[in-house]
C-alpha positions as CSV (number, residue, x, y, z in Angstrom):
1,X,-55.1,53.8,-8.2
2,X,-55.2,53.6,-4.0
3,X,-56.4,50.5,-4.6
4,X,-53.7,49.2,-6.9
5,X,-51.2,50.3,-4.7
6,X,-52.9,48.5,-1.7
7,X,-52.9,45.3,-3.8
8,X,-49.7,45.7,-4.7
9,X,-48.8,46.3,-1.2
10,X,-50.8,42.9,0.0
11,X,-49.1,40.5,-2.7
12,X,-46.1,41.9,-1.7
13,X,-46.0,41.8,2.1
14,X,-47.8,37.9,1.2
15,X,-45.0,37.3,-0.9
16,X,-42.5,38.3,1.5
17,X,-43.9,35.7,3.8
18,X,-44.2,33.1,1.6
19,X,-40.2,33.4,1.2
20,X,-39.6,34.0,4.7
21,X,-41.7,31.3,5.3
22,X,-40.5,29.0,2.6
23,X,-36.6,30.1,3.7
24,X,-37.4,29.0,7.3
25,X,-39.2,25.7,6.3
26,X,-35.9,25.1,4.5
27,X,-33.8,25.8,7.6
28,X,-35.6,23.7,9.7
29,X,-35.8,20.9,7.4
30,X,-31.9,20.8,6.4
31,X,-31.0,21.0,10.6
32,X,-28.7,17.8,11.5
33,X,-30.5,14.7,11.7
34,X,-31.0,13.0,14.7
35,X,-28.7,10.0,14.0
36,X,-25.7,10.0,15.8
37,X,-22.1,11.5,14.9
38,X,-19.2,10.0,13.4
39,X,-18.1,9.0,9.7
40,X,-20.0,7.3,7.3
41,X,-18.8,6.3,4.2
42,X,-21.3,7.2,1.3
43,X,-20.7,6.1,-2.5
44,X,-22.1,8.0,-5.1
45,X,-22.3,5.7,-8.2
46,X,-21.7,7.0,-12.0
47,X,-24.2,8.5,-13.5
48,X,-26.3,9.1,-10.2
49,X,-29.0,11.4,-10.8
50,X,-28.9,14.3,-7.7
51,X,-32.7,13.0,-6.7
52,X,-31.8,9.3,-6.8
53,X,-28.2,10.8,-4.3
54,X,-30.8,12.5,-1.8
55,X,-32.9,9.5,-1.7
56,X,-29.9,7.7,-1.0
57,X,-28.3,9.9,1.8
58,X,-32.3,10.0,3.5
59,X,-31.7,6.9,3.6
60,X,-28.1,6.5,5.2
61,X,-30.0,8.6,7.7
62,X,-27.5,11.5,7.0
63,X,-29.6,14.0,5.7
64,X,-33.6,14.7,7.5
65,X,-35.2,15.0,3.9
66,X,-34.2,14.7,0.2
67,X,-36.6,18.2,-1.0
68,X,-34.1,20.6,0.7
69,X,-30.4,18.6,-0.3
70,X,-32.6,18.8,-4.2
71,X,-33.4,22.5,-3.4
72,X,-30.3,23.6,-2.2
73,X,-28.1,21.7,-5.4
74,X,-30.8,24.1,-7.5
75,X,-31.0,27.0,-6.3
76,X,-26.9,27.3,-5.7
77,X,-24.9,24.6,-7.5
78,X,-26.7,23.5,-10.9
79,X,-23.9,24.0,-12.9
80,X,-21.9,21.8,-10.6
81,X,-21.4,18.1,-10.8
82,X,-21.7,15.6,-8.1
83,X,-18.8,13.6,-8.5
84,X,-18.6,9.7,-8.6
85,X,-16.7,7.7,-5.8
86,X,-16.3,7.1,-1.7
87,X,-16.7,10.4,0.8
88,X,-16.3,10.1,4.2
89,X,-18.8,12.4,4.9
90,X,-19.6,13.0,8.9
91,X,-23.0,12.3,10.6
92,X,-25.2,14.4,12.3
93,X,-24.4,17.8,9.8
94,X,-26.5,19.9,7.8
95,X,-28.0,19.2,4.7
96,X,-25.8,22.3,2.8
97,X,-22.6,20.8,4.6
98,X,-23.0,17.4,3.3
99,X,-24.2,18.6,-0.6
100,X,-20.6,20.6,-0.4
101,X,-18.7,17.5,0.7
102,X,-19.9,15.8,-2.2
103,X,-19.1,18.6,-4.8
104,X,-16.1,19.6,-3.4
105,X,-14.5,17.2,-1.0
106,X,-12.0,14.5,-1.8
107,X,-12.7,11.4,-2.8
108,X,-12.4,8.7,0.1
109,X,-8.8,6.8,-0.3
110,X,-8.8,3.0,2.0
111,X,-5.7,2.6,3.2
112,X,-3.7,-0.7,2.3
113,X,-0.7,-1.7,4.4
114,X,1.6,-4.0,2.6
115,X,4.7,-4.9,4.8
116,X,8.3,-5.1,4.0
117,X,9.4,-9.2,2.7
118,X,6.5,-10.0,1.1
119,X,6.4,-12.2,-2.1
120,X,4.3,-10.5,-5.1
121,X,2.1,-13.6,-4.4
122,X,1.9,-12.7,-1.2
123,X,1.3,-8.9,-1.9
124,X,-1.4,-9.6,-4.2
125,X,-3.3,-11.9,-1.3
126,X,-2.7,-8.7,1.0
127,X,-4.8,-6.4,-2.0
128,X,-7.2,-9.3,-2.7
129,X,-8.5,-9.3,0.9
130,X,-9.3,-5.6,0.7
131,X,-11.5,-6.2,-2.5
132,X,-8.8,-4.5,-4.8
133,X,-8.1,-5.9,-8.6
134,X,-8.2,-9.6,-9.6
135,X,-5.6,-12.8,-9.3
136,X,-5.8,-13.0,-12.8
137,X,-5.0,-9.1,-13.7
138,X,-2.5,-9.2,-10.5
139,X,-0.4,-12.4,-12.1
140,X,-0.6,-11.2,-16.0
141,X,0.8,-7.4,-14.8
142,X,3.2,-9.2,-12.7
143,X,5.0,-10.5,-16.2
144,X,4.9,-7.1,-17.6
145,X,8.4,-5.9,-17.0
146,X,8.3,-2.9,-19.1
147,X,7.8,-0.4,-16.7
148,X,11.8,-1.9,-14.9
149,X,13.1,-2.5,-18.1
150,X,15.7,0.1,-17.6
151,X,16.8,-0.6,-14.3
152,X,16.7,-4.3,-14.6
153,X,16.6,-5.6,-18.2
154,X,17.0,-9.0,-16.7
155,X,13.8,-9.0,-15.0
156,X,11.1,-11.7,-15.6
157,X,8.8,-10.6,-13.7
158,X,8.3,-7.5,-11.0
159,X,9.6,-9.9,-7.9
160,X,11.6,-7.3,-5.6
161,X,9.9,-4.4,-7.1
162,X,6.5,-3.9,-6.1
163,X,7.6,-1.6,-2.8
164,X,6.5,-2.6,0.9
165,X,4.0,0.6,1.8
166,X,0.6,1.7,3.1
167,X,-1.3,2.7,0.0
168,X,-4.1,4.8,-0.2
169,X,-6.6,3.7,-3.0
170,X,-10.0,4.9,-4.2
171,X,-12.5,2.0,-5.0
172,X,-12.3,0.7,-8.2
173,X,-8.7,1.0,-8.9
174,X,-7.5,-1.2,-10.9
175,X,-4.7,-4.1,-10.3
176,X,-2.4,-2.6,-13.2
177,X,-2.8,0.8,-11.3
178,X,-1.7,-0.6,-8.4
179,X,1.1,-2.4,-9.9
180,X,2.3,0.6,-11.5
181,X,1.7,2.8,-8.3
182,X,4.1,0.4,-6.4
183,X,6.7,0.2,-8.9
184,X,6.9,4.0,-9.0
185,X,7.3,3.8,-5.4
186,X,10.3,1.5,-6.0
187,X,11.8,4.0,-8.9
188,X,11.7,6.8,-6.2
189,X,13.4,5.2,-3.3
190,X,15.9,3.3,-5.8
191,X,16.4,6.4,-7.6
192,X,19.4,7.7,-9.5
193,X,21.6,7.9,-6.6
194,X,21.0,4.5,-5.3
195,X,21.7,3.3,-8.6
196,X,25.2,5.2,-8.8
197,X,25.9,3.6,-5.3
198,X,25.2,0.2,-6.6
199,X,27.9,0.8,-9.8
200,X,30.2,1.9,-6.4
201,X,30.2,-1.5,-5.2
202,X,30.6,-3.3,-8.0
203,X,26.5,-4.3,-8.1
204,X,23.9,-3.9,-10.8
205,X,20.7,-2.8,-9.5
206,X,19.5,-6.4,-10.3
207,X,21.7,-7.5,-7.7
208,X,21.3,-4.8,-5.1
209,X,17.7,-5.8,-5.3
210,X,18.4,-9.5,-4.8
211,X,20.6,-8.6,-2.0
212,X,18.2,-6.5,0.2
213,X,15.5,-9.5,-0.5
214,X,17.8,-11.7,1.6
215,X,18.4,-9.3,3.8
216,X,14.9,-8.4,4.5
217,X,13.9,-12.0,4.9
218,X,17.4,-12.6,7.3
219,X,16.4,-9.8,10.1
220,X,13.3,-7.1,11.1
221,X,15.7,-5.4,13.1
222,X,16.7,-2.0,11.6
223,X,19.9,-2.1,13.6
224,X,21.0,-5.7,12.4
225,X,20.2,-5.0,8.6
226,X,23.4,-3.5,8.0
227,X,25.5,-6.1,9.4
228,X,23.5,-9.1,7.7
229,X,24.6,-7.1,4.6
230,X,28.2,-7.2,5.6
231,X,28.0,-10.9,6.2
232,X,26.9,-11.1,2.5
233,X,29.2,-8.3,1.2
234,X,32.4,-10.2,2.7
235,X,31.0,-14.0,1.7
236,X,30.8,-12.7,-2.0
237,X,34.0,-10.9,-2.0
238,X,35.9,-14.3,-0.8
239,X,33.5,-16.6,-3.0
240,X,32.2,-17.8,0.0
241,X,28.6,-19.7,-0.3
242,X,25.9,-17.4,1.5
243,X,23.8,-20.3,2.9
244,X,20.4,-18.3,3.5
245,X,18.0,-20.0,4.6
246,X,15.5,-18.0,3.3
247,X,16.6,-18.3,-0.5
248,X,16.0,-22.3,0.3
249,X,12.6,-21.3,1.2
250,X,11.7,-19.3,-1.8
251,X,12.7,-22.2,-3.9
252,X,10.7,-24.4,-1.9
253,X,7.6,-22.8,-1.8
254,X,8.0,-21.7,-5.9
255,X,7.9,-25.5,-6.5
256,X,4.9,-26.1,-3.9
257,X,6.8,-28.4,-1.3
258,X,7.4,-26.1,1.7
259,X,6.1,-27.7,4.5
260,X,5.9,-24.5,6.8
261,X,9.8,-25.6,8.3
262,X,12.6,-26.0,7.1
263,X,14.2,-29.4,7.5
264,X,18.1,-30.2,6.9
265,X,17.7,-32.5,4.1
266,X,16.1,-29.5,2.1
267,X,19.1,-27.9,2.7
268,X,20.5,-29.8,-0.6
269,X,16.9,-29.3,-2.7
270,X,17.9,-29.1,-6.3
271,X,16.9,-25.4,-7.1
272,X,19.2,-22.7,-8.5
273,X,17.8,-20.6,-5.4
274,X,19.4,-22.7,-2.9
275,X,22.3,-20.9,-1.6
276,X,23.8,-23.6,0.3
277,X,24.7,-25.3,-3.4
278,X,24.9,-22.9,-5.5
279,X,27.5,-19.5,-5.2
280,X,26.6,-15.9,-5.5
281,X,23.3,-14.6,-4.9
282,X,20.2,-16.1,-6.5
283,X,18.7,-15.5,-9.9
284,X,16.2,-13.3,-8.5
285,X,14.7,-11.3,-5.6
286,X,13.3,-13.5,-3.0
287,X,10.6,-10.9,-1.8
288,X,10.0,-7.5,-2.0
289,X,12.5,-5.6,0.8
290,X,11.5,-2.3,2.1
291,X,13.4,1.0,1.8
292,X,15.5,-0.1,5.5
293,X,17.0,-3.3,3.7
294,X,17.6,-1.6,0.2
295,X,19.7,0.9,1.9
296,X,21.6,-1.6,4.0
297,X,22.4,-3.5,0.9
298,X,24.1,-0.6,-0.8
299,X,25.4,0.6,2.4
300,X,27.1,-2.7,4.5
301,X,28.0,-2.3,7.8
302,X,32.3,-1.8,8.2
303,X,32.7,-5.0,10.2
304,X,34.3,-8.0,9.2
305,X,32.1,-11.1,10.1
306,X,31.1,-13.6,8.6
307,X,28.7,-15.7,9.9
308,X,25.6,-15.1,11.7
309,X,23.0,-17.3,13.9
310,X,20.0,-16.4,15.8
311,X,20.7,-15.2,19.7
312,X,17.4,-16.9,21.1
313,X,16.9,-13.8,21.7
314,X,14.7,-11.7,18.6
315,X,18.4,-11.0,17.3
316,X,21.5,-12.8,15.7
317,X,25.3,-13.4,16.9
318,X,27.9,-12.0,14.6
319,X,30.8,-14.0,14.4
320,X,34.3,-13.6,12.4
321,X,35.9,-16.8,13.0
322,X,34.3,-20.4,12.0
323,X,35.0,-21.1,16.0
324,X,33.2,-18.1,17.1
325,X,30.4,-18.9,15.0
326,X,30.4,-22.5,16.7
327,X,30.7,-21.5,20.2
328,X,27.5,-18.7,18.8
329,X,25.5,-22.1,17.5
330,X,26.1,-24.2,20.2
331,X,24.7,-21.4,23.2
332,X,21.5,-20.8,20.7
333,X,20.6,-24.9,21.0
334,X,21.6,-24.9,24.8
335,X,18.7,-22.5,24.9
């Protein structure tokens, strides 16, 4: 029997060493690898088996050895999945740290800045150079009207509504995702009270849309906004002709002659667009305005001008009189 228990005793003590010795190997060998710090962004594809995710991540150089990531996923997280997508995992951490970024951290979102007085062409070129959707998906959602067909049921197409923002997207989204993602950004910042404001002043939302496209395309500056939109405000309220360049633009470059400036004689180009022959505001939005111009078309300045020219100066000279506005013209060519 002594010599049971002495066996006993051996295998144990053995044993105990063994795992001591197996839990240190495991330590050492899931320490930070010697590569550096910062962020590294690591994809785990679908259907990624956890060996073939080690192998990977040995060789990103972010973790020393793929046995202890294997090990570690075994022995603690089995009945945990490693999800699919981008992480932004960080360099130079332990082998442990980075398994539990990949089972439990977010998915990496690439941030996509569209800016305010884009056209949806335009936009789309913007999510196209960050390899995100398709032309072809990008110009068959922008016909689908369905998702505006109760704010605008005159809508042909989702010009004016796909909002000016930075966007945060996983890979793989898709271009009707993103439509649909910018629209609802458009719903929430032209939301039910911007739409009662609208019926205040006598618009639709249709045409407070079409007004902040003009207005975004007239002016950057935050402070001017509201005073291009009195400009517009008062021409419309006398049936006076808005003459906007910009809407001469639009109607140039829809049709494929815009020569990159605009000339006088294009000033009477045959297009329904062109404000300096036709009254009102356009048929449509021009480009997509931001939340600044939206606002400033539902919320005009209390001034009484009428006409506007560029200062020479990054900013524009409000004038009420036709004399004003001549005197205003004459001192932007002097300089």
């Amino acid at each position: 029997m002594r010599r049971i228990r002495v066996l006993i005793e051996i295998i144990f003590v053995l044993g105990m060493i063994g795992l001591l010795g197996g839990a240190g190997w495991l330590i050492w060998e899931s320490r930070p690898p010697d590569t550096g710090s910062g962020i590294v962004i690591f994809e785990v594809e679908k259907g990624q088996s956890v060996r073939s995710v080690a192998e990977s991540l040995k060789a990103r150089g972010l973790i020393r050895k793929s046995a202890p990531f294997i090990l570690f996923y075994k022995i603690f997280h089995q009945a945990e999945n490693i999800k699919a997508g981008e992480f932004a995992l960080q360099a130079g951490r332990r082998t442990k740290e980075t398994l539990e970024t990949l089972l439990r951290g977010k998915i990496y979102l690439h941030p996509v800045t569209v800016p305010e007085g884009l056209t949806a062409a335009e936009t789309f070129d913007v999510f196209l150079s960050a390899s995100f959707g398709t032309r072809e998906a990008f110009e068959t959602g922008f016909k689908d009207i369905a998702e505006i067909a109760l704010i605008d049921p005159a809508a042909a197409d989702l010009e004016g509504y796909l909002f000016p923002e930075t966007y945060r997207l996983p890979k793989g989204v898709s271009s009707s995702e993103i439509l649909s993602g910018m629209i609802a950004q458009f719903k929430d910042i032209f939301g039910p009270e911007a739409r009662r404001r609208a019926a205040e002043i006598g618009m639709t939302p249709r045409e407070a849309v079409i007004l902040a496209s003009l207005i975004e395309k007239e002016t950057r500056l935050l402070e001017e906004k509201p005073l291009v939109s009195a400009v517009f405000h008062n021409r419309l309220r006398i049936g006076m002709k808005l003459e906007c360049d910009p809407t001469v633009i639009f109607a140039l470059k829809r049709d494929g002659t815009f020569g990159g400036q605009l000339r006088k004689r294009d000033l009477k180009y045959d297009s329904p667009y062109n404000t300096y022959l036709v009254g009102g505001l356009p048929p449509g939005p021009i480009c997509n305005p931001g939340r600044a111009s939206i606002e400033a078309a539902l919320f005009p300045a209390a001034a009484d001008f009428i006409f506007f020219v560029a200062s020479g100066e990054g900013g524009h000279v409000f004038s009420r009189t036709l004399k004003e506005h001549q005197n205003a013209v004459r001192a932007f060519r002097q300089k």
